[in-house]
C-alpha positions in Angstrom: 69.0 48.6 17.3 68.0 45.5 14.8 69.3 47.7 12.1 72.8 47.9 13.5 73.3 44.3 14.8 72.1 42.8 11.4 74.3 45.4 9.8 77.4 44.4 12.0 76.2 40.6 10.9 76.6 41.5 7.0 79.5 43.1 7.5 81.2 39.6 9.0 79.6 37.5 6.9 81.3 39.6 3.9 84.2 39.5 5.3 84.7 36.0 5.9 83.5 35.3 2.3 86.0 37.8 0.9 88.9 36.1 3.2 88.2 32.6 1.7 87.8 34.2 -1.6 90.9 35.8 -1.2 92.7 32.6 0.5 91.1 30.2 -2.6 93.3 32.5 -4.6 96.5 32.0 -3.7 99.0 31.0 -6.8 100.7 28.1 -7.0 104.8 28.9 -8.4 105.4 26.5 -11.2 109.0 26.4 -10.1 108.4 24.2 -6.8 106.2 21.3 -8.4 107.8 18.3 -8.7 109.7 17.3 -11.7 108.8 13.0 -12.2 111.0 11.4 -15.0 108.8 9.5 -17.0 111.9 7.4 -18.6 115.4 7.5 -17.7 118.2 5.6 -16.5 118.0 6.7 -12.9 114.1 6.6 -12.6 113.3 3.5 -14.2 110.3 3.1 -16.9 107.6 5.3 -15.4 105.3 5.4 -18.4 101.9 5.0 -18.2 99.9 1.7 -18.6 98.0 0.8 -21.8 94.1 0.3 -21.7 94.2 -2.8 -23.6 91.8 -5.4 -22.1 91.8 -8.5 -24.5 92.1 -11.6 -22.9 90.9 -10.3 -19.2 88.3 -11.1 -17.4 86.3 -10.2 -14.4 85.3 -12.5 -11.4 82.1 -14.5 -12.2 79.1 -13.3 -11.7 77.5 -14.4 -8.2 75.1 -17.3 -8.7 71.4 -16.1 -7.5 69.3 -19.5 -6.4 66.1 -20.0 -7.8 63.3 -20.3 -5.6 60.3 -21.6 -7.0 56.8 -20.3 -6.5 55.7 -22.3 -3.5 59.0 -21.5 -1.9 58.6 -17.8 -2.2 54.8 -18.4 -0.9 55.6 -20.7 1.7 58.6 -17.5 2.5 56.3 -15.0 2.6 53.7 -16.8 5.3 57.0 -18.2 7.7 57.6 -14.9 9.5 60.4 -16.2 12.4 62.1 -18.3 9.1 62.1 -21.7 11.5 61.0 -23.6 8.7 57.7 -24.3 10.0 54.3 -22.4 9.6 52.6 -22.2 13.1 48.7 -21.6 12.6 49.0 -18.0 13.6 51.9 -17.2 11.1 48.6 -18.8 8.7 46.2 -17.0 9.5 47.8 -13.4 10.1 47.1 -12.3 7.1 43.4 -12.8 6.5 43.4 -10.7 10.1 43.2 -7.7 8.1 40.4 -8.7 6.0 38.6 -10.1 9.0 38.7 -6.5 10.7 37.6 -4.9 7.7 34.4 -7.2 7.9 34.1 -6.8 12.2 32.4 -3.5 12.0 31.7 -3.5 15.8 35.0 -4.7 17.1 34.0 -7.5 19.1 36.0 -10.4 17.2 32.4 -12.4 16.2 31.6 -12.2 12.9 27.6 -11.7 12.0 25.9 -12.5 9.2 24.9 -9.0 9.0 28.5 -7.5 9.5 29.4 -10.2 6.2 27.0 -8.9 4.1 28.0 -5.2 4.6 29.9 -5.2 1.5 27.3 -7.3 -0.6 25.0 -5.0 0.3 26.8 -1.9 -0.2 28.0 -3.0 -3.7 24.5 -3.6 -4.9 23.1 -0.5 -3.7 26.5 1.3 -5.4 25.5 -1.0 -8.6 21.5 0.2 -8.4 21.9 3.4 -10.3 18.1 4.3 -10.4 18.0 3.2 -7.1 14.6 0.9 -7.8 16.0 -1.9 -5.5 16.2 -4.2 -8.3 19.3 -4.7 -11.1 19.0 -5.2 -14.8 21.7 -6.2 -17.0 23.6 -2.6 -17.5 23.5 -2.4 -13.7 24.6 -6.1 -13.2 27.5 -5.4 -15.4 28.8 -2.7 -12.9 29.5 -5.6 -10.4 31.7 -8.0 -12.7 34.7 -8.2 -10.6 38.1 -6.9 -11.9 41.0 -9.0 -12.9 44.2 -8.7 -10.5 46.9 -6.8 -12.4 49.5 -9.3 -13.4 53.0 -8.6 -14.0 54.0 -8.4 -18.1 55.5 -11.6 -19.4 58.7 -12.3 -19.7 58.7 -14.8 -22.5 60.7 -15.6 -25.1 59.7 -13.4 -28.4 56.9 -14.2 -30.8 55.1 -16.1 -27.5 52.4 -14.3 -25.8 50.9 -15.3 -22.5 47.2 -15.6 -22.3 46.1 -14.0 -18.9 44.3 -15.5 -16.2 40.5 -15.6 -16.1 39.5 -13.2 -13.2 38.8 -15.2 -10.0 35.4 -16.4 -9.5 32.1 -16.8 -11.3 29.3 -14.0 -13.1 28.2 -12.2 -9.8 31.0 -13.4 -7.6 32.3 -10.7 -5.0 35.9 -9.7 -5.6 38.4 -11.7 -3.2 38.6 -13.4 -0.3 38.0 -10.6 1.9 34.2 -11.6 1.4 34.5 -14.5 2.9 34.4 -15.5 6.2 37.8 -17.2 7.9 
């Protein structure tokens, strides 16, 4: 029974390709085109247009305004664009790192839950695992410099980058410290 009804299906499916092949076919007679004078007395000058673009010009380019650091900053931080910062537009974003350091959820902050990542970074840097580092193992925690877009400066100038934030030992980021 499958057999017949997907055989009956093929045998539409051909068809109907065959019928627009057959219909994608069809000539066109040369004889009932349309014959355009390109120059006479009766049709005017119909030739085409020449391609040469000296002396034109585009519209001007649309003038971008330049917004300077603090403007993108202060931008980035005024989330209803009223022109003010409220205190919650502030702190919103260290809400992220705050929850990442409020293990238990309850919105208070314990001395315990802050040094969670302290102490899990030493015991990551304490390879033999003798409770103490040395200098090899102190080395581990350097933190690493943010990634900084390449400069765009003008040739044979090169842009000295940024010493990485904080001191020898430092955690990395703000995300350490407490809001």
């Amino acid at each position: 029974m499958n057999r017949t009804v997907l055989g009956a299906f093929g045998a539409l499916i051909l068809v109907a390709a065959g019928l627009f092949w057959w219909q994608g076919r069809a000539a066109i007679d040369p004889g009932k085109l349309p014959v355009l004078a390109l120059a006479g007395p009766a049709g005017g000058d119909l030739a085409l247009p020449s391609a040469d673009g000296r002396g034109l010009s585009g519209p001007a380019l649309p003038e971008a305004s330049e917004a300077t650091r603090e403007q993108r900053r202060f931008d980035r931080l005024d989330r209803n664009r009223d022109g003010r910062i409220s205190r919650v537009e502030m702190l919103t974003p260290r809400a992220a790192a705050f929850r990442k350091l409020d293990v238990d959820g309850n919105n208070l902050l314990t001395f315990d839950e802050w040094a969670v990542r302290s102490s899990n970074r030493f015991k990551g840097a304490d390879v033999n695992g003798d409770g103490q580092l040395d200098r090899t193992e102190f080395a581990a925690t350097k933190p690493r410099p943010h990634a900084r877009p390449a400069c765009k400066c003008a040739p044979g100038t090169t842009k000295t980058p940024a010493p990485p934030r904080g001191g020898a030992g430092a955690d990395d980021g703000d995300e350490d410290q407490a809001p």
